[in-house]
C-alpha positions in Angstrom: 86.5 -4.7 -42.9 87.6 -5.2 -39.4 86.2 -7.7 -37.1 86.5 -6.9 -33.5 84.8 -7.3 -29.7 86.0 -4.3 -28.6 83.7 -1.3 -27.5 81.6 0.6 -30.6 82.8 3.6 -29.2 86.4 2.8 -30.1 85.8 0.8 -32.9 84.4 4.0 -34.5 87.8 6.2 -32.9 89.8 4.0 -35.3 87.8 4.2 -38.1 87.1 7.7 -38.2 91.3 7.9 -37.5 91.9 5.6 -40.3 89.6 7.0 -42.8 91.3 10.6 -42.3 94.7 9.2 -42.5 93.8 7.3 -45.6 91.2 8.6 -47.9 91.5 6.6 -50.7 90.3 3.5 -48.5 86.8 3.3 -46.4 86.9 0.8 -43.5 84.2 -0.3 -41.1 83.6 -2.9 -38.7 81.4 -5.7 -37.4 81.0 -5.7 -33.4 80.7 -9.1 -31.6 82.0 -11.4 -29.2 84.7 -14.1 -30.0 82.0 -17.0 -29.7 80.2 -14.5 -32.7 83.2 -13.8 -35.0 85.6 -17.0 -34.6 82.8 -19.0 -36.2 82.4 -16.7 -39.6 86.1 -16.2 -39.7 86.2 -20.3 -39.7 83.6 -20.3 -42.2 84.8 -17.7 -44.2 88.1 -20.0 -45.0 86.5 -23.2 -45.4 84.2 -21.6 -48.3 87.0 -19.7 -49.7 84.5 -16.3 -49.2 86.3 -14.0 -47.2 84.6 -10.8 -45.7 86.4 -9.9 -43.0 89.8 -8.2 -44.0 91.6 -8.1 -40.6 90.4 -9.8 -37.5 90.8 -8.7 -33.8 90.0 -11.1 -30.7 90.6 -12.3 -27.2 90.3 -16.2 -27.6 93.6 -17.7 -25.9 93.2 -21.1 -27.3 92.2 -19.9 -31.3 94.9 -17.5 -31.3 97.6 -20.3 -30.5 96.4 -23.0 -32.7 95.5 -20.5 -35.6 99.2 -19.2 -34.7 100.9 -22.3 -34.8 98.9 -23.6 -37.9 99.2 -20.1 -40.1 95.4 -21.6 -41.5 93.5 -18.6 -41.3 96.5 -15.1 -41.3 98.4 -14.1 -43.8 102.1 -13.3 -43.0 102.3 -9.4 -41.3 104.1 -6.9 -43.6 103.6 -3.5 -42.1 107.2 -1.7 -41.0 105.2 -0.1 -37.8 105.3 -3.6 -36.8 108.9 -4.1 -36.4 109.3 -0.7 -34.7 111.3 -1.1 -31.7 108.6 0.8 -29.5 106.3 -2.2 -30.8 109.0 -4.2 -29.6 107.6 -7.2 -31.9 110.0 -9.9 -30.4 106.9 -10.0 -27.4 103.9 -8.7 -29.5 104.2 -10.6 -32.9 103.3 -14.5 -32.7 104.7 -16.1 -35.7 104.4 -12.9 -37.8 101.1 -13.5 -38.0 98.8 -12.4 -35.5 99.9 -8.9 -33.4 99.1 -7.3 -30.1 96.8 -4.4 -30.7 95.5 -4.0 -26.5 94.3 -5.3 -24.3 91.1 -5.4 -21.7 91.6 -4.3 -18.2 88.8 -5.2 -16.2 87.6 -2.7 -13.5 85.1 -2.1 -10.8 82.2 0.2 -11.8 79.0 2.0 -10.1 76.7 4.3 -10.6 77.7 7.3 -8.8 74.4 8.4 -7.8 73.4 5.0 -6.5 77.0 4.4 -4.8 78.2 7.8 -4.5 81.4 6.5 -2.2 82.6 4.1 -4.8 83.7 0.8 -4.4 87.5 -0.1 -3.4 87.8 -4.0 -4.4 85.8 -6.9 -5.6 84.7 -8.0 -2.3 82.9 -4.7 -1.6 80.5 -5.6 -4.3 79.3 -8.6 -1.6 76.8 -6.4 0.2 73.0 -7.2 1.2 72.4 -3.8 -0.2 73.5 -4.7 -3.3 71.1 -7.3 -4.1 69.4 -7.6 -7.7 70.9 -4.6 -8.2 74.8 -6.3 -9.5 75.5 -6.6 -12.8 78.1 -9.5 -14.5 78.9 -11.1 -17.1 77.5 -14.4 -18.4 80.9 -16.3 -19.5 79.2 -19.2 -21.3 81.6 -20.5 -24.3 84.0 -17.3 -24.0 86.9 -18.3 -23.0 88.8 -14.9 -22.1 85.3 -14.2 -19.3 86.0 -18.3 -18.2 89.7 -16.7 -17.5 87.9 -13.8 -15.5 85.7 -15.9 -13.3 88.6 -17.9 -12.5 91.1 -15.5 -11.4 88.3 -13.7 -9.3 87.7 -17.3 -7.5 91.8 -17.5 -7.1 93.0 -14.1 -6.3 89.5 -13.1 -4.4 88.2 -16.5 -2.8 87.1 -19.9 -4.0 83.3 -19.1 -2.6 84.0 -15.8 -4.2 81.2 -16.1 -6.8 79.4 -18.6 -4.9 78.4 -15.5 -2.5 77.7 -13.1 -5.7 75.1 -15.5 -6.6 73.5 -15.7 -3.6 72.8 -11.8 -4.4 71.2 -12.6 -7.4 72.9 -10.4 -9.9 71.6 -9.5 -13.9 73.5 -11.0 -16.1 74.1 -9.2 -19.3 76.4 -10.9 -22.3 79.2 -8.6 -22.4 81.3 -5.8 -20.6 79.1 -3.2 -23.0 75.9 -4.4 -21.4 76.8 -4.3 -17.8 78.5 -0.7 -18.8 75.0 0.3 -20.6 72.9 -0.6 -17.3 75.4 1.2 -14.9 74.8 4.5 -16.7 70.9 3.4 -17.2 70.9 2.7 -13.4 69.3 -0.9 -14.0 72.1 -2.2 -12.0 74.4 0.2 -9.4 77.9 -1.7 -8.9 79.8 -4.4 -10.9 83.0 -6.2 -10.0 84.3 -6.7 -13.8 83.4 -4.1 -16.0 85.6 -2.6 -18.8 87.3 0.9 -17.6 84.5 3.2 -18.2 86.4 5.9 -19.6 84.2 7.0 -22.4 81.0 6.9 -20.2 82.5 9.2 -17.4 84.1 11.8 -20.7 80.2 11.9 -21.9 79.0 12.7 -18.6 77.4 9.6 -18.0 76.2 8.9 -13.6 79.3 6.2 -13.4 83.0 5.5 -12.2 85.4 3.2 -11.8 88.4 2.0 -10.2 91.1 -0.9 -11.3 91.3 -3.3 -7.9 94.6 -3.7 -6.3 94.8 -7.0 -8.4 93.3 -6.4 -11.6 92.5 -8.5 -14.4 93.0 -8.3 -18.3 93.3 -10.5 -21.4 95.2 -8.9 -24.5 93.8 -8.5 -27.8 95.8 -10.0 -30.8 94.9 -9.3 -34.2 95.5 -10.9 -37.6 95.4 -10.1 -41.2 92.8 -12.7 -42.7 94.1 -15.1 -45.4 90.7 -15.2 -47.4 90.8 -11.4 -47.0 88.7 -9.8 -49.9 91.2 -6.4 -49.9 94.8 -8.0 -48.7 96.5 -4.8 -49.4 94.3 -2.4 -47.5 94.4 -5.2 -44.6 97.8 -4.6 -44.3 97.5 -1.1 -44.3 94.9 -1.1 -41.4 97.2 -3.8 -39.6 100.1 -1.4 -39.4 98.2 1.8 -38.7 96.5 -0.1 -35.2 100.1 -0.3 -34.1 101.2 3.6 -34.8 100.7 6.1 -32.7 97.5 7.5 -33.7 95.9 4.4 -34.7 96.9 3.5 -30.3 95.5 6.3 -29.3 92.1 5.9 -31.3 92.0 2.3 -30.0 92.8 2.3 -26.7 90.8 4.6 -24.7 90.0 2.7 -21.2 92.7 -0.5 -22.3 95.9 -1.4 -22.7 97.8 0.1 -25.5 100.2 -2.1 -27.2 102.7 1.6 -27.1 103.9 3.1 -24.1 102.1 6.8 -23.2 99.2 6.8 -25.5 97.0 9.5 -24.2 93.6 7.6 -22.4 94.9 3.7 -22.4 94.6 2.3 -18.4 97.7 0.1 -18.7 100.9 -1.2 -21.4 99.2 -4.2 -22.7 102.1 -6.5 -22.5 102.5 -5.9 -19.1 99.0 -7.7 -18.7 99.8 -11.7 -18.2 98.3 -13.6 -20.8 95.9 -16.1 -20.1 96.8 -19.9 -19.5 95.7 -21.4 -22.3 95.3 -25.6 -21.0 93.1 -23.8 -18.7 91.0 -22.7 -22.1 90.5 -26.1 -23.7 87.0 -26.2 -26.1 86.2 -29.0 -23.2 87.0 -27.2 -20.4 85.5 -23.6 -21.5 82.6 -25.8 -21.9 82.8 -27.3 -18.7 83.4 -24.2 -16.7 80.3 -22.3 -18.7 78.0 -25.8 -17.3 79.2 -25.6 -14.0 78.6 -21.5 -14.1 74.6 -22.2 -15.5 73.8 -24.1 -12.2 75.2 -21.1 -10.1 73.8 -18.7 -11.4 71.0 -19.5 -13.4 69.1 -22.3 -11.4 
């Protein structure tokens, strides 16, 4: 059993990849965002009743204390994990939690709305536009907190200031704003996931990587309480071959160079900085965010 927030649609590549490659063991997968799945992975140790076998998330700040404290992984055994195309001496944290991809964060539209396409961030800031942008809502996540703040560096400090003003839907994760692009519910977004597997199905959307773009890698671990520690390992190791890349990482960052339909290498992406991603200062951020855009 895999935990992960990355997209369905890829979550189901690498299972249908993994089943195939090894019959004798079924995986699936639960879908949710870090502020979801860090809670049942904490309470899955504490009671001792472990259901997820290998866990996959964004969270800065977990991923270095769980890291540092070895509380919740169990120590990485795969050999595909010490392949020098891996290069584990910058993708393995204490041989315990490994870089499987990472998010790349584009600009999207709906090509029939905005058949001319958007160029950078600030192009989203349009009269035109109003009601009609979709983002994010970053409350308690700390990888979107690390978004909103790099927009408001790289972009403008009254960057998001003048977003709100255009009173954009707010949807809780990249998948939603993705889902009401093709929908045409909203018609541009400055932050959505490359939306690779929407354009390959045909779907009335595009998207373009600004000349500054943002990412936050994924790091995965094989869970201490896990209920099938054998078969974790084996699903650990195969996310970091070739074919379990390539199943992964269509639209992000693959953790291999030249896997067919990843953006991006995802150690090139920089990582986030994590005494910027304090519980407190998430929590802070996510406050200060409700009275922008939610008054």
């Amino acid at each position: 059993m895999l935990y992960s927030s990355q997209k369905p649609a890829n979550l189901e590549a690498l299972k249908s990849a993994f089943n195939a490659k090894y019959p004798s063991i079924t995986m699936d997968f639960v879908r949710g965002t870090d502020t979801e799945i860090n809670p049942r992975i904490e309470t899955e140790k504490k009671t001792g009743k472990g259901i997820a076998d290998v866990h996959m998330l964004t969270d800065a700040g977990w991923i270095e204390k769980a890291a540092e404290s070895g509380a919740y992984s169990s120590t990485l055994l795969g050999p595909d994990l010490d392949a020098p195309a891996y290069d584990p001496a910058k993708s393995v944290i204490n041989d315990r939690f490994f870089l499987s991809s990472a998010a790349v964060f584009a600009l999207g539209w709906n090509s029939k709305a905005v058949p001319g396409g958007l160029t950078t961030p600030q192009d989203v800031l349009k009269p035109e536009y109003q009601g009609k942008i979709g983002i994010v809502n970053p409350s308690g996540i700390a990888s979107y907190v690390d978004l909103y703040r790099y927009y408001a560096k790289t972009y403008g400090e009254d960057y998001w200031k003048q977003l709100a003003a255009l009173k954009p839907r707010i949807y809780p994760s990249a998948l939603g704003v993705a889902q009401a692009l093709t929908s045409g519910e909203v018609v541009v977004s400055p932050s959505v996931q490359p939306l690779v597997t929407e354009v390959k199905a045909g779907a009335p959307v595009d998207w373009k990587l600004p000349p500054d773009p943002w990412g936050t890698p994924w790091y995965s671990q094989v869970v201490r309480v896990a209920p099938h520690p054998n078969a974790a390992q084996v699903l650990a190791n195969f996310m970091v071959t070739t074919g379990g890349q390539a199943a992964l990482n269509s639209g992000y960052a693959a953790a291999l160079p030249d896997i067919p339909g990843a953006v991006a290498r995802a150690r090139d992406i920089s990582s986030p900085e994590t005494a910027n991603l304090t519980p407190e200062k998430v929590e802070q951020y996510s406050q200060d965010w409700q009275k922008l855009f939610q008054r």
